[in-house]
C-alpha positions as CSV (number, residue, x, y, z in Angstrom):
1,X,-90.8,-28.5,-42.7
2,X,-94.5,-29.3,-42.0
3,X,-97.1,-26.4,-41.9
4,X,-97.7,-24.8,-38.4
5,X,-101.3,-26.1,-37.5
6,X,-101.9,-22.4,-36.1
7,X,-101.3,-19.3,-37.4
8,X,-98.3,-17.4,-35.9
9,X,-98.1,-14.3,-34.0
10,X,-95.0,-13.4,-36.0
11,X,-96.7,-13.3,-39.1
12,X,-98.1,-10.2,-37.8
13,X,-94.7,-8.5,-38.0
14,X,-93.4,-10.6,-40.9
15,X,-95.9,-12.1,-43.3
16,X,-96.8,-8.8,-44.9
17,X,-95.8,-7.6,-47.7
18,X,-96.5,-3.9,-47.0
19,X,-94.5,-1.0,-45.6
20,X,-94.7,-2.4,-41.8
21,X,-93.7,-5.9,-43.4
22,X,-90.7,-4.4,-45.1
23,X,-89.5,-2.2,-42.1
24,X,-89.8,-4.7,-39.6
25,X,-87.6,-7.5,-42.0
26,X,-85.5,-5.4,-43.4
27,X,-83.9,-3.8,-40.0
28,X,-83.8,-7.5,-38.0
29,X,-81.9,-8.4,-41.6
30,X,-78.9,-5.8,-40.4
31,X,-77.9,-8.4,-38.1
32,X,-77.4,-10.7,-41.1
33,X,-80.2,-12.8,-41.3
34,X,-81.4,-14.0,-44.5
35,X,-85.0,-13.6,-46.0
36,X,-86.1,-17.7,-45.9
37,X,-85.7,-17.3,-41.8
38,X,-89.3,-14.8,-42.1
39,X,-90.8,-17.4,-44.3
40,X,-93.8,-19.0,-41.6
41,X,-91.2,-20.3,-39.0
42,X,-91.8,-20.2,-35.8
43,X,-90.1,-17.9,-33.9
44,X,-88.7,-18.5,-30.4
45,X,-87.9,-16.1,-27.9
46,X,-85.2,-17.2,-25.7
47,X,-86.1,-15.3,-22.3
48,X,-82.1,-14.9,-20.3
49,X,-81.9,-13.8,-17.2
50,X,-78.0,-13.9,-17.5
51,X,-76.2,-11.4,-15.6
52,X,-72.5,-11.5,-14.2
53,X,-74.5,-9.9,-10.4
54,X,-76.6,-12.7,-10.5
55,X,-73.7,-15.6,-10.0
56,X,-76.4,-18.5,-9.6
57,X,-76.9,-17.4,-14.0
58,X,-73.6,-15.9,-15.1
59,X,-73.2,-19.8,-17.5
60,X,-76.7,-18.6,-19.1
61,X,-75.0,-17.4,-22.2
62,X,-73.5,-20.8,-22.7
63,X,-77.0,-22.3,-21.9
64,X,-78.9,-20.1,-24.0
65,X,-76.5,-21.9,-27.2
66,X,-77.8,-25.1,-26.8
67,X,-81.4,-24.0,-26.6
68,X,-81.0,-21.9,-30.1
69,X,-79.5,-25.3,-31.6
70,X,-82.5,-27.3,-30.8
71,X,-84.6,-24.4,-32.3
72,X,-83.0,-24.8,-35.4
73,X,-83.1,-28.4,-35.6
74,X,-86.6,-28.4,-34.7
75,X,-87.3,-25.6,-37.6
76,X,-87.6,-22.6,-35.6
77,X,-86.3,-19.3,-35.7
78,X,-84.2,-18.5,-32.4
79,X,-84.0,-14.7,-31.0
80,X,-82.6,-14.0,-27.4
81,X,-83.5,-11.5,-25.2
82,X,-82.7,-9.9,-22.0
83,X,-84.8,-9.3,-19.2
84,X,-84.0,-7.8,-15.4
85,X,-82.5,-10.3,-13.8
86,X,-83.2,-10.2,-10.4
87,X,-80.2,-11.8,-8.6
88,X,-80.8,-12.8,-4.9
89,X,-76.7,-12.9,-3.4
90,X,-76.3,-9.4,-4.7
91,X,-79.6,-7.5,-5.3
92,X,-80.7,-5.3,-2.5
93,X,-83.1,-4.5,-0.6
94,X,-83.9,-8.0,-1.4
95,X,-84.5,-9.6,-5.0
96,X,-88.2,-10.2,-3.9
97,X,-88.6,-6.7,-4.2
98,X,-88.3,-6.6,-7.9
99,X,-89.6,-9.5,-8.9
100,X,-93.0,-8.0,-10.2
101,X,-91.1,-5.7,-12.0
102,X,-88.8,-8.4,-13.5
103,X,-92.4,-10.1,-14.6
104,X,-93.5,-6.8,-16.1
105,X,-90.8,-7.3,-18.5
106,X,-91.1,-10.8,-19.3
107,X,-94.5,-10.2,-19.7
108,X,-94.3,-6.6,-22.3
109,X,-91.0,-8.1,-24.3
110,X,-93.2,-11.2,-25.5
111,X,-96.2,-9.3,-25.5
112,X,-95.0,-6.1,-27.6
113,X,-92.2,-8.3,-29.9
114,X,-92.9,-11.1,-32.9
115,X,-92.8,-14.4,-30.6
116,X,-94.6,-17.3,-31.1
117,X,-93.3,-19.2,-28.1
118,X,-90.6,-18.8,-25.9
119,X,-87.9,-20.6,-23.3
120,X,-87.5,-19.3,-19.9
121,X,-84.0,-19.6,-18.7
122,X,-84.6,-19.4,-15.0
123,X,-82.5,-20.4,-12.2
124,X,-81.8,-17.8,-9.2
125,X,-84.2,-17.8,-6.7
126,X,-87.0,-14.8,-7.7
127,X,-86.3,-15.8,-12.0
128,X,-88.0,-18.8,-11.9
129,X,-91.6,-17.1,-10.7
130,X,-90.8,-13.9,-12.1
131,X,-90.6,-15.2,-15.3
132,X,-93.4,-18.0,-14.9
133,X,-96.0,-15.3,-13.7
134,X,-94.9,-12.5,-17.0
135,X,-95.3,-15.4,-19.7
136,X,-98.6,-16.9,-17.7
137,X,-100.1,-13.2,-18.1
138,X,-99.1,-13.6,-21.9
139,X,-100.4,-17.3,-22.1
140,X,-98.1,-17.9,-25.2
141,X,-96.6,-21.6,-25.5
142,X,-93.9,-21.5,-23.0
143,X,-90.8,-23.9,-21.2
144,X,-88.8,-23.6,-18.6
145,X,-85.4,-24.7,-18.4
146,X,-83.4,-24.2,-15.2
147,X,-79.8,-23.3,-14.8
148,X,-78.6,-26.2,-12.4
149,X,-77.5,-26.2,-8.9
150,X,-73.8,-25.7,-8.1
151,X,-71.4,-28.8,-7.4
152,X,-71.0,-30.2,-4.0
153,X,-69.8,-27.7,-1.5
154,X,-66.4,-28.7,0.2
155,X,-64.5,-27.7,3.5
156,X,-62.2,-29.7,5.4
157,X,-63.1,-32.9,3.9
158,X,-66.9,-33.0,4.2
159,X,-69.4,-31.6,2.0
160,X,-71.2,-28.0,3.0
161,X,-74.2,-26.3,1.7
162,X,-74.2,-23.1,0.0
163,X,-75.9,-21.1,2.5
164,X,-76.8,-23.5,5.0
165,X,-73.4,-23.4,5.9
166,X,-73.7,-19.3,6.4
167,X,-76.5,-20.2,8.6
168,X,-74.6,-22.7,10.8
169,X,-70.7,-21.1,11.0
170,X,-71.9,-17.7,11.7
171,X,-73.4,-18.9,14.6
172,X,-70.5,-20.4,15.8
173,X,-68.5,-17.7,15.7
174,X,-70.9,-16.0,17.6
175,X,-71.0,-18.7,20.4
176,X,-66.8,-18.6,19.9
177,X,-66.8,-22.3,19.0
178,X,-64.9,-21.5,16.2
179,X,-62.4,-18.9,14.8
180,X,-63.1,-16.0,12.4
181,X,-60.5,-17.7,10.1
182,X,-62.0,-21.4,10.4
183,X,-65.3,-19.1,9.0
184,X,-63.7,-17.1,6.3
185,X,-61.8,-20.1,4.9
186,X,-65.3,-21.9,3.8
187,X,-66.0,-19.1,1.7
188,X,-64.6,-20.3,-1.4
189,X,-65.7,-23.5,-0.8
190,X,-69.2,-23.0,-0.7
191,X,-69.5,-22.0,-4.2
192,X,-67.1,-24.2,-6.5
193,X,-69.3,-24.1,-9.9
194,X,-71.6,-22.3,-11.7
195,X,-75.3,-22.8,-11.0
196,X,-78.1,-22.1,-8.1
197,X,-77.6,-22.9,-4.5
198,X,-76.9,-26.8,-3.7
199,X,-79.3,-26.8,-1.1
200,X,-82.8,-27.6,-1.1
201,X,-83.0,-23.7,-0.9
202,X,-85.7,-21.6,-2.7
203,X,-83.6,-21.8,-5.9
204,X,-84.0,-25.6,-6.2
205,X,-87.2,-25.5,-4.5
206,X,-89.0,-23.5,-7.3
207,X,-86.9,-25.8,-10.2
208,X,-88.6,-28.2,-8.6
209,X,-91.9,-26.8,-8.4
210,X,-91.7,-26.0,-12.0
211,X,-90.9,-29.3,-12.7
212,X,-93.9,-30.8,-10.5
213,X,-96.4,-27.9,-12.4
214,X,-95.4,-29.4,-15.3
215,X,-93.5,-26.3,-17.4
216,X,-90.3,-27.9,-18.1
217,X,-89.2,-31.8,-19.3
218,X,-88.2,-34.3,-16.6
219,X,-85.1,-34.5,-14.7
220,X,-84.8,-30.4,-15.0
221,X,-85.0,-29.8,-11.5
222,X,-81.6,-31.2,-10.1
223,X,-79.5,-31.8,-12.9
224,X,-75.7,-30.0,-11.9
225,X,-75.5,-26.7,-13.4
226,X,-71.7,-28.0,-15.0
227,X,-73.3,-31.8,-15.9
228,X,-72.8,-32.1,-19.5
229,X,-76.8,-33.4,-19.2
230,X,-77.6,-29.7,-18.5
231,X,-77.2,-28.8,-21.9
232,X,-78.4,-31.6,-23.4
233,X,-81.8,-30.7,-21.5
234,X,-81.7,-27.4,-23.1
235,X,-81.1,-28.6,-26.8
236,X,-84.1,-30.8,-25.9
237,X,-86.5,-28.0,-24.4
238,X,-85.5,-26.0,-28.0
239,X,-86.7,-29.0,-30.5
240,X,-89.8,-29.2,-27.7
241,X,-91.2,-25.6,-28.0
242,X,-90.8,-25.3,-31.4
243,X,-93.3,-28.4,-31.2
244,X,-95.4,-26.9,-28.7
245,X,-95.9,-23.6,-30.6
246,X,-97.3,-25.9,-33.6
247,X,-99.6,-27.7,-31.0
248,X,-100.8,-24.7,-29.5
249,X,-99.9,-26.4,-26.3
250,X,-100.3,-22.9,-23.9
251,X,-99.0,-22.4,-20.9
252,X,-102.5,-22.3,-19.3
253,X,-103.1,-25.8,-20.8
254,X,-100.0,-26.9,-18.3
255,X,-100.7,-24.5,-15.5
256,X,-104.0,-25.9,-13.7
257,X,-105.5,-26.4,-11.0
258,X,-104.5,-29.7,-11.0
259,X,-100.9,-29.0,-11.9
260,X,-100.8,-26.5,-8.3
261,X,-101.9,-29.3,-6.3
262,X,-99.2,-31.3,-7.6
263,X,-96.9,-29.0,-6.4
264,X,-97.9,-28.6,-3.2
265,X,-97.5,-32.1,-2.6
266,X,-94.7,-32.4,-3.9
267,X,-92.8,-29.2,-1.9
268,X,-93.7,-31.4,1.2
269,X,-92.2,-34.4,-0.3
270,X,-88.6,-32.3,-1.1
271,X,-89.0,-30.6,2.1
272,X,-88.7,-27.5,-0.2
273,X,-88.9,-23.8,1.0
274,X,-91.7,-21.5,2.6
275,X,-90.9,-18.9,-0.1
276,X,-93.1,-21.8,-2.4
277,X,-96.1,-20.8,-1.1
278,X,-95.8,-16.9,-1.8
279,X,-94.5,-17.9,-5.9
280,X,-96.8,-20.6,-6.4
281,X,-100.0,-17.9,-5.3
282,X,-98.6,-14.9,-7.7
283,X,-98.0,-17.6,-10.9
284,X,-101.9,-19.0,-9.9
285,X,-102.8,-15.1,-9.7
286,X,-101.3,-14.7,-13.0
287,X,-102.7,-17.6,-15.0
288,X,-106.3,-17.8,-13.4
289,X,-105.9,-20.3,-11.2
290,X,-107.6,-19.7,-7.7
291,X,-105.1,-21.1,-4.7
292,X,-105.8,-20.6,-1.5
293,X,-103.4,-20.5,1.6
294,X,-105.3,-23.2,3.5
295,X,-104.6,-25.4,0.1
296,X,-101.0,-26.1,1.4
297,X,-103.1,-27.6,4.4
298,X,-105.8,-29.3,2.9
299,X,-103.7,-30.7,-0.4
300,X,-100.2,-31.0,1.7
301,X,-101.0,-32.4,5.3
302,X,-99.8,-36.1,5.9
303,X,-97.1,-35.6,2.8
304,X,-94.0,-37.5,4.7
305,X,-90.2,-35.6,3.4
306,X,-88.5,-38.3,1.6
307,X,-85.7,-36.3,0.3
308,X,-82.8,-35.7,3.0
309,X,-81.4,-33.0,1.7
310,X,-79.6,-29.7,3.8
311,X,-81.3,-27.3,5.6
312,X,-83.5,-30.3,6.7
313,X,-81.3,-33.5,5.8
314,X,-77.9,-34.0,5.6
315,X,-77.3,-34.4,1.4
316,X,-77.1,-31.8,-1.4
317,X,-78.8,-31.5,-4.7
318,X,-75.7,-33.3,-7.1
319,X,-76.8,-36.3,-4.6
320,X,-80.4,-36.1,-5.2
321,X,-79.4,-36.2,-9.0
322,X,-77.6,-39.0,-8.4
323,X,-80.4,-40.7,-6.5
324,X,-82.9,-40.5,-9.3
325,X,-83.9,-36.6,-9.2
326,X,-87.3,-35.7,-8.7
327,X,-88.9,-38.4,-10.8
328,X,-87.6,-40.7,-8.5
329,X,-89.4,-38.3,-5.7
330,X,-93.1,-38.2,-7.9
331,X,-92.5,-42.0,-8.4
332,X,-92.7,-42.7,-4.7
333,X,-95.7,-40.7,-4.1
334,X,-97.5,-42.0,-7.3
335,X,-97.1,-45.3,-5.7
336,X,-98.6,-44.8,-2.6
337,X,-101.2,-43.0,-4.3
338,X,-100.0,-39.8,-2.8
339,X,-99.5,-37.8,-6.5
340,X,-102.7,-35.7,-6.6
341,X,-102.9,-35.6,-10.0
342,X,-101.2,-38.0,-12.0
343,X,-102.7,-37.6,-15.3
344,X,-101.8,-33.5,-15.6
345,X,-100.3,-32.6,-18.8
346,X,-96.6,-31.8,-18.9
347,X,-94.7,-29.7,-21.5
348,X,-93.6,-33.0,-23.5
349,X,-97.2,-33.3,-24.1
350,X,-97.5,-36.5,-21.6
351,X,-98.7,-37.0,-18.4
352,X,-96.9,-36.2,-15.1
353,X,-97.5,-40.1,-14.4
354,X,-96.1,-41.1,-18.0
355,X,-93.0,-39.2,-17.2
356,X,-92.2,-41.0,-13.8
357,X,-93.7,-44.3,-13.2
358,X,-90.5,-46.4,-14.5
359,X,-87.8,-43.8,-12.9
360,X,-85.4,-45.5,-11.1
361,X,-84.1,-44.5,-7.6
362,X,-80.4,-45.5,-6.8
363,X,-80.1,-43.9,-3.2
364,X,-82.3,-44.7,-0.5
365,X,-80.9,-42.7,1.5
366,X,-80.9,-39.6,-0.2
367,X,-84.2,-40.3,-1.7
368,X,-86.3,-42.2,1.1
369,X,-88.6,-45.1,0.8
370,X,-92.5,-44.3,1.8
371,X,-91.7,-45.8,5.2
372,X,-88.7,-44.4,6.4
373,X,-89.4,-40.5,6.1
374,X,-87.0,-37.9,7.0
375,X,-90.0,-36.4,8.7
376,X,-93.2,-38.0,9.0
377,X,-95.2,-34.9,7.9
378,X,-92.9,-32.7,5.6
379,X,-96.1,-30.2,4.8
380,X,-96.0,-26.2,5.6
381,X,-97.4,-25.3,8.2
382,X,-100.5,-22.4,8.0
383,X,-100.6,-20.8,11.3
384,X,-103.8,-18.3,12.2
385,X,-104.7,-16.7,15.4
386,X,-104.6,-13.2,16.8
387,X,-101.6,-12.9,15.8
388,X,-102.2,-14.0,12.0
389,X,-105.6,-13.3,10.9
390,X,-104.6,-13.8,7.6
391,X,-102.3,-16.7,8.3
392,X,-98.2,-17.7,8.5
393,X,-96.1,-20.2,7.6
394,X,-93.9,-22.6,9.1
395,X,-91.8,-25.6,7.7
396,X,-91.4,-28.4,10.2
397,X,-88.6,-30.5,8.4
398,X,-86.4,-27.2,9.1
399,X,-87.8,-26.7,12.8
400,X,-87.4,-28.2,16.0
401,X,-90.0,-31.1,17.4
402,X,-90.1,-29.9,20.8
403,X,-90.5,-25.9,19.9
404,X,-93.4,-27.3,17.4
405,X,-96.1,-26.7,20.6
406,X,-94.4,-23.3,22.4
407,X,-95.6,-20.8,25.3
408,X,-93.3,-18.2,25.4
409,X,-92.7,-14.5,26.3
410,X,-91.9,-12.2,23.8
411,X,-88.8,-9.9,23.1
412,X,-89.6,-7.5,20.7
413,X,-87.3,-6.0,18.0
414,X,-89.5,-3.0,16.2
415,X,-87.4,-3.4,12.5
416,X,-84.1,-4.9,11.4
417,X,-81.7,-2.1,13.0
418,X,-83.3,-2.2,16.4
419,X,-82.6,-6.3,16.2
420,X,-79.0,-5.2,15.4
421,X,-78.8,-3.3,17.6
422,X,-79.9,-5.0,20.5
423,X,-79.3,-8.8,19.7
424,X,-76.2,-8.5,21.1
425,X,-76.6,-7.1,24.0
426,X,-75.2,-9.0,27.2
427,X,-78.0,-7.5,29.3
428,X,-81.0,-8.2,26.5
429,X,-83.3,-9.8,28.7
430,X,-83.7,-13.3,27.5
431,X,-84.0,-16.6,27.8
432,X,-84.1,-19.9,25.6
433,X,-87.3,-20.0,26.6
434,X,-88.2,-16.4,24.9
435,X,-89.8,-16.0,21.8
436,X,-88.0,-13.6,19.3
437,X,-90.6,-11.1,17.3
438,X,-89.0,-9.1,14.8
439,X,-91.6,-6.3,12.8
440,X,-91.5,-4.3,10.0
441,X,-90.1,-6.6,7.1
442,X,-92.8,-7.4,5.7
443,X,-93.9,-6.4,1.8
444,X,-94.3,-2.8,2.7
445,X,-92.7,-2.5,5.7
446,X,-89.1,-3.2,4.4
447,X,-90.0,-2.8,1.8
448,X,-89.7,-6.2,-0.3
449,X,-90.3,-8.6,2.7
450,X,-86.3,-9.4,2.9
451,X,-84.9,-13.3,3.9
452,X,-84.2,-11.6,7.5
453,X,-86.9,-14.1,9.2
454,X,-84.6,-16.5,10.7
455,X,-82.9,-13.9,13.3
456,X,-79.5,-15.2,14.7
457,X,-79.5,-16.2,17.9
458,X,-78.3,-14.1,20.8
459,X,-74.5,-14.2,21.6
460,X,-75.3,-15.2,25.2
461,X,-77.4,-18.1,24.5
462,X,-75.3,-19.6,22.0
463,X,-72.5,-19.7,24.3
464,X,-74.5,-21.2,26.7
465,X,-75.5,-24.2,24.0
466,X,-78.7,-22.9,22.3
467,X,-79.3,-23.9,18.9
468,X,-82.9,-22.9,18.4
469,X,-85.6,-20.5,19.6
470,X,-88.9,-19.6,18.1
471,X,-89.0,-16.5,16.2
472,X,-92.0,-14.8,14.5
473,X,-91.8,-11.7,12.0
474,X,-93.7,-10.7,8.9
475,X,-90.2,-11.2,6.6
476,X,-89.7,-14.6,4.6
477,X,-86.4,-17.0,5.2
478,X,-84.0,-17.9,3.0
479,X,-84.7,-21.6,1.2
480,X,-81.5,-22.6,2.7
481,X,-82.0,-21.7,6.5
482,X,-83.3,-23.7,9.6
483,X,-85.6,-23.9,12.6
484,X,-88.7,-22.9,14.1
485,X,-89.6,-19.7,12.3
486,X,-92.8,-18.3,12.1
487,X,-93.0,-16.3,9.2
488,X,-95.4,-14.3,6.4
489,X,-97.3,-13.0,9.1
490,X,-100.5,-11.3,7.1
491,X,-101.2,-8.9,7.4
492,X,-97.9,-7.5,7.5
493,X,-97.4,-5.1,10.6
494,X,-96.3,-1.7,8.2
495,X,-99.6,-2.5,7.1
496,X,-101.4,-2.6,10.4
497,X,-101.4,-6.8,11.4
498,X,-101.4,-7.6,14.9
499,X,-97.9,-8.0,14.8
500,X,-97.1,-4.2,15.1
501,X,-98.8,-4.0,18.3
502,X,-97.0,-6.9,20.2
503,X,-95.4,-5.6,23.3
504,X,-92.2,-6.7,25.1
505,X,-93.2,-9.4,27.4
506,X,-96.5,-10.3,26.0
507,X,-96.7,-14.0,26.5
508,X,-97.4,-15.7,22.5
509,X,-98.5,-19.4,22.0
510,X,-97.7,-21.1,19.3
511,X,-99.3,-24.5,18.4
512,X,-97.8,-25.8,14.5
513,X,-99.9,-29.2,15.0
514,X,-103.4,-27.4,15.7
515,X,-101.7,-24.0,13.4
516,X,-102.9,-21.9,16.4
517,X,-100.8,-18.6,16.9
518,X,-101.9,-16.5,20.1
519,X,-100.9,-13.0,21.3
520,X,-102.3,-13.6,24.9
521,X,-103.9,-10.3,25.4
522,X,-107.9,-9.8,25.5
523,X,-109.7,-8.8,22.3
524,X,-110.4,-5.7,23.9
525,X,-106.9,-4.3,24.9
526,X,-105.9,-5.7,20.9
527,X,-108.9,-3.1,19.5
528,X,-107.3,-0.6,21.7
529,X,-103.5,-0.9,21.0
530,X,-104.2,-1.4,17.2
531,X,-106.3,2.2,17.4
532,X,-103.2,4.0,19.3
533,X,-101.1,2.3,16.4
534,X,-103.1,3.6,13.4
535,X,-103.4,7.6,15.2
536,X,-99.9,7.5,15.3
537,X,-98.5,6.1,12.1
538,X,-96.7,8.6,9.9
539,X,-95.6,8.3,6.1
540,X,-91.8,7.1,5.0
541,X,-90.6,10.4,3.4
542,X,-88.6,7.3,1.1
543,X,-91.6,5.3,0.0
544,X,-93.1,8.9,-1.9
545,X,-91.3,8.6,-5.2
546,X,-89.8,6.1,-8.3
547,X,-90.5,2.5,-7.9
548,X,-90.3,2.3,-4.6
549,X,-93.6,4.4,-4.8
550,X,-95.3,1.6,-7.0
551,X,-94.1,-1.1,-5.3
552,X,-95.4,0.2,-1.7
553,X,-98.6,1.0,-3.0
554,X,-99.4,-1.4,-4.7
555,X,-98.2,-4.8,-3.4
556,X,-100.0,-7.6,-1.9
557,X,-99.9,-9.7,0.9
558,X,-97.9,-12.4,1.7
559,X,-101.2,-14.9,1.8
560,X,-102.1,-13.4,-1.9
561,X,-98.9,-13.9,-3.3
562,X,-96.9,-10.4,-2.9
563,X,-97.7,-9.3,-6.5
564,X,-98.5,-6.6,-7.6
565,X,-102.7,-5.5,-7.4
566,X,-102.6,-4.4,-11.0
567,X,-101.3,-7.2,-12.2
568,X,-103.0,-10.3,-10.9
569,X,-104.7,-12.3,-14.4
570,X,-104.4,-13.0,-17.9
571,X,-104.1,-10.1,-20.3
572,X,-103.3,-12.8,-23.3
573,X,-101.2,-12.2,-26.2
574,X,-103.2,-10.2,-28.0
575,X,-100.6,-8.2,-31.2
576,X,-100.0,-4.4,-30.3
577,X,-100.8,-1.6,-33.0
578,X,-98.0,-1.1,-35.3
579,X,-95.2,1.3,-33.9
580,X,-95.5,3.3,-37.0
């Protein structure tokens, strides 16, 4: 085994021959492992997010195998950990709201243990950044590998979306175009394998933004979570940290400015989701890195969507494997000389250019050519105005041209239960015209900022053929929903934004080409109805205690990232005092 070029944190805990040496060898030597193993190698934290609630991760134990035998063949020493894993199906309020805390403990278990470097296993929607922004704080040499999106979705002999398909039936059931049993029987359908949504949906959004950042080896994004290739990544990401850690290759050598802007163009090209913009801000945060919201505009404007994939397109992620993957995707804009950045550095220690200019792409219609875009400009939208000092987001491949540039009046739903409540009311006075404004789901106000953005449609306007209406809230979307929604409004209205002042049958313009959003009233009676607001807000009894408490009082805002004030930078990886 060749000599480590740098010296290793572990030898901290293990290269001693004192009392601390010999306490903390001889109790990791209960579990059988023999003295040669504490002899300079490095050793490899393998961070799991496994967890049997978080479905999109339950094959991580399996995964996890084939990263520790590429840590041995590469001469490392392999240790797994847990971490919270922070499932989005199951987790309530909303995953969102815990991942700072799931980054606290990425961050303190490398931090306070004997790890040279470490592989992220990531693959639910809020793991990949919750783990990205925790080992950027620590700044140790760190990979990500990715868990894989499901199969194929399949009901009644054509392929559905995981989620997408929630999106689509439940409406219809609603408008009574079909039957609660034609809904219930796509359940099982939807999710046929292990692995991450099969959508373009947050999940394989943010695989894909780590793979554009550079943090993980090509073709990591979309390969199927049950393709034999999976694992073969993951043997391959355990020889290549073991080689990082010798190089001292650092996660803030990967994660630059550069390597963001990459990103960003890139999101446009997938047609990936809004919730990019809040992860990609809190990993920046975390790393040093300063990203702006207006970036999106001025890095992403222009970027056509070449990849037709559901919510915006019609194919699913096993496709877009099949069709070349997202090589195939930075290919196509390196060759139109839309790849920001093409000489970033790239966990295999090459260039994001070097990694993609001979990839083949085998499906043109899953992966489209320059000139035939599924949407001629695929970038998120950044909305200000009145409404939004502090900006929103929209995602045109998911919305509808003609609602693009809208004037409507607004029907106002104060939180999530009065929208309940009301939605469904035969007499709610609305129109397809309308514009639907939903408050208090925001960060604080929900607290978490909950996937509750994309409001179903009233009953009585699906049945009369209504597919889409604008709607506007301070709450995010799920990756794998559709249409024209306005959403991160900043700042948030529990926090005292615009929004929480927006009246029933205010009149709100909404322009995503010129990213103009107007609350038609004066500046005047806006001072005045923000100043009623503040004198009469009172404190949630709920938000006084546990984590909750923290959370609430310390969280961001959707245009910085939703983490956590305390938080935001690079603490390094400094070695703890002794525990005894």
């Amino acid at each position: 085994m060749s000599k480590s070029p740098v010296k290793l944190r572990s030898a901290e805990w293990f290269g001693t021959a004192d009392k601390n040496g010999f306490m903390y060898r001889s109790w990791m030597k209960n579990q059988g492992i023999p003295d040669h193993e504490f002899q300079g190698k490095p050793v490899i934290g393998i961070c799991n997010t496994w967890s049997e609630l978080t479905p999109c991760n339950a094959h991580f134990r399996k995964l996890a195998e084939h990263v520790r035998r590429g840590i041995i063949e590469a001469g490392g020493f392999p240790v797994e950990f847990p971490v919270f894993s922070n499932g989005e199906s199951n987790l309530r309020p909303t995953a969102m709201f815990t991942r700072n805390l799931a980054s606290i403990d990425v961050e303190e278990s490398i931090r306070g243990n004997p790890i040279d470097g470490v592989v992220l296993l990531v693959g639910c929607d809020k793991t990949t950044p919750a783990l990205l922004m925790g080992a950027a704080s620590v700044d140790v040499p760190a990979i990500a590998v990715s868990g894989g999106p499901m199969l194929n979705g399949k009901h009644q002999g054509r392929d559905i979306g995981s989620g997408t398909v929630v999106w689509q039936l439940s409406e219809q059931v609603k408008a009574g175009t079909i039957t609660l049993h034609e809904f219930m029987s796509a359940e099982a359908g939807m999710s046929r394998s292990a692995g991450t949504c099969n959508t373009m949906g947050t999940a394989s959004t943010m695989a894909c933004m780590a793979e554009a950042l550079g943090v993980t080896l090509p073709h990591n994004a979309a390969i199927p979570a049950v393709d034999s290739r999976r694992y073969v990544l993951a043997h391959m990401s355990g020889i290549r940290i073991v080689e990082m850690v010798r190089e001292d290759l650092r996660l803030s050598k990967l994660l630059t400015r550069q390597a963001f802007e990459n990103a960003i163009r890139t999101n446009a090209a997938i047609g990936g989701s809004t919730n990019a913009v809040i992860h990609l801000k809190a990993i920046a945060g975390r790393i040093g890195v300063e990203l702006a919201l207006d970036d999106w505009t001025a890095v992403g404007q222009g970027t056509p969507t070449l990849v037709d994939l559901m919510p915006s397109g019609r194919f699913l992620m096993e496709d877009f494997y099949y069709a070349g993957g997202l090589p195939a995707v930075l290919r196509r804009l390196g060759e139109a000389g839309r790849l920001p950045h093409p000489d970033a550095l790239t966990a295999n220690g090459q260039s994001l250019w070097d990694n993609v200019k001979d990839a083949p792409s085998y499906n043109p219609e899953v992966i489209r050519d320059w000139d035939t875009p599924l949407v001629p400009d695929g970038s998120i939208r950044i909305l200000r105005g009145n409404l939004a000092p502090r900006g929103a987001v929209l995602k045109p491949s998911a919305a509808t041209a003609r609602l693009l540039r809208h004037r409507g009046r607004a029907v106002v739903f104060e939180n999530l239960d009065d929208y309940k409540a009301r939605i469904a009311d035969p007499d709610l006075d609305v129109t397809a015209d309308s514009i639907l404004v939903l408050k208090n789901c925001g960060p604080r106000g929900y607290p978490g900022m909950a996937e509750v953005g994309n409001m179903g449609l009233p009953p009585k306007l699906l049945a009369q053929g209504v597919t889409d209406m604008v709607r506007i809230s301070d709450a995010r979307m799920s990756g794998t929903a559709y249409g024209t929604v306005v959403l991160h409004v900043a700042p948030e209205a529990r926090a005292g934004g615009p929004l929480a002042v927006v009246r029933e049958g205010d009149w709100i313009e909404l322009d995503a080409d010129t990213g103009r959003l107007h609350l038609e009233v004066s500046d005047a009676e806006l001072a005045d109805r923000l100043a009623t607001w503040a004198a009469g807000q009172q404190t949630d009894p709920a938000d006084g205690s546990g984590y909750r408490k923290l959370y609430v009082e310390h969280v961001m805002q959707a245009d910085e990232g939703c983490d956590f004030d305390f938080l935001v930078g690079r603490r390094g990886a400094g070695v703890p005092r002794h525990s005894h």
